[in-house]
C-alpha angles and dihedrals in degrees: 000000000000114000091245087207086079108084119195094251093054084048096050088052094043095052083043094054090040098045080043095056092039096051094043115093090215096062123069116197122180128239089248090048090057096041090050085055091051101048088050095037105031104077097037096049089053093043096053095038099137107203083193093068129064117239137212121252101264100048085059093042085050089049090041090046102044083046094056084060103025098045108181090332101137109237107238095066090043123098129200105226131168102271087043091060097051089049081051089045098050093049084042088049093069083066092068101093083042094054098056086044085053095052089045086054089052103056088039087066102046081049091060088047107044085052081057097053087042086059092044098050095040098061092048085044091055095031091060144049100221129359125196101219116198122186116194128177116203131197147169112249107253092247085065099035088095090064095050123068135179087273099046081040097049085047089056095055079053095059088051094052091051095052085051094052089037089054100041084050086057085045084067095040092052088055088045084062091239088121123046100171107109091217104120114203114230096263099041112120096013118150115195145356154190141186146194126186105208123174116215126242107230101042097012090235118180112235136162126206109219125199122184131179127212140195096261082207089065111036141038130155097081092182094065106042085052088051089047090046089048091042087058093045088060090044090052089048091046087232100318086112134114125163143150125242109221093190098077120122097234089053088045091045094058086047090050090048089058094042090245100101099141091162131094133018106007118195113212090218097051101079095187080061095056097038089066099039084055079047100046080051098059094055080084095067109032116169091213089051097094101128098056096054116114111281088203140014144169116271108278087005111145124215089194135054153155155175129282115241133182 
């Protein structure tokens, strides 16, 4: 019987970790380290195949791989010995050439991203004098990681996108003098904003970087508009929620230190200031970040977004 503690998220990260150290020439596994990885990640990986996801290079090159040797044996008879993993090992072997054009891939399209964020932050960073930038991750605690896929995850950042666009709509209707109470909700005047949905590599968590943008005019205390972000995201995931405020002072305090704080108030003429705000941005889209990329996502489903902007 399937250890029912290993999600299919958690599974998806584990056969990608273990085709990706296989495949690349500086690491060296052993044939009983690879066995040992089969024997845990085989049958589970079978059994929560979802025909209705797509899935990542390396999870169909380890199907592919474990079908050449196991045929239609079902997988829970089957045992991964020695000479079974070599036989794994060889079919897996004719990946190799695919695998360095993946990770090219890769890094091609958080290129193209993150030249789409430049432009994006470029233009908030010139249009205004000053912008507060807050960046947010946010995250489901691991207890309740089994219950939220990549579909009941992706519907979260929905919800997310919706109360952005619902309180930007009450930003209008405030100017317009409809609302008189000086209570601001936690999108309103913001600016600008960008996303990236990443899945981590040990427990193949499900987590999104947010970035948001907002008129520096209009706003100040960062570290209370992230708290209030991060205290909706755990009201949207009824609990579920777990994330990290990056506006704190103590975490400021360590970027300041280092010369790379890009968070926080931003002044248009400091240009040491906006150097590192375009920085802090790019950590969205970084090119060496492959292996937390999704393992498997819905059809036309993004990992990466953002605003539009003039």
């Amino acid at each position: 019987m399937m250890n029912t503690t290993l999600w299919h998220d958690y599974v998806v990260a584990r056969v990608d970790k273990l085709v990706s150290d296989i495949l690349n020439p500086k690491i060296i596994l052993s044939i009983q380290q690879i066995s040992e990885q089969l024997n845990l990640y085989y049958q589970p990986m079978t059994l929560l195949y979802n025909n209705e996801l797509e899935y990542t290079h390396s999870i169909r090159w380890f199907i592919g791989s474990c079908y050449l040797v196991c045929g239609n044996c079902y997988p829970n008879d089957f045992f991964w010995d020695k000479a079974m993993t070599q036989r794994f090992l060889y079919a897996l072997s004719f990946y190799q050439p695919e695998f360095a054009t993946a990770m090219t891939d890769f890094a091609f399209q958080e290129n193209r991203n993150g030249q789409s964020l430049f432009g994006c932050m470029n233009y908030f960073l010139h249009e205004y004098k000053r912008v507060l930038i807050v960046r947010v991750d946010l995250k489901i605690k691991l207890e309740y990681a089994h219950l939220i896929g990549i579909e009941a995850f992706n519907d979260l950042m929905n919800k997310i996108m919706r109360k952005i666009q619902s309180d930007r709509e009450k930003e209008e209707r405030r100017k317009a003098g409809k609302i008189v109470s000086k209570e601001k909700s936690c999108f309103e005047d913001l600016r600008g904003y960008a996303w990236a949905i990443e899945q981590g590599v040990d427990t193949g968590g499900l987590h999104c970087h947010l970035l948001l943008i907002y008129n520096g005019d209009k706003r100040q205390e960062d570290w209370y508009l992230a708290d209030t972000v991060c205290k909706r995201w755990v009201e949207i995931t009824e609990g579920m929620g777990w994330y990290f405020n990056c506006n704190t002072t103590e975490y400021k305090r360590k970027q300041e230190l280092k010369g790379t704080l890009g968070i926080g108030m931003i002044h248009r003429d400091n240009i040491l200031e906006v150097k590192n705000a375009i920085h802090a941005a790019l950590y969205l889209t970084r090119p060496d970040k492959y292996e937390q990329r999704l393992k498997a996502w819905m059809p036309n489903m993004r990992s990466f977004g953002r605003c539009n902007y003039p």
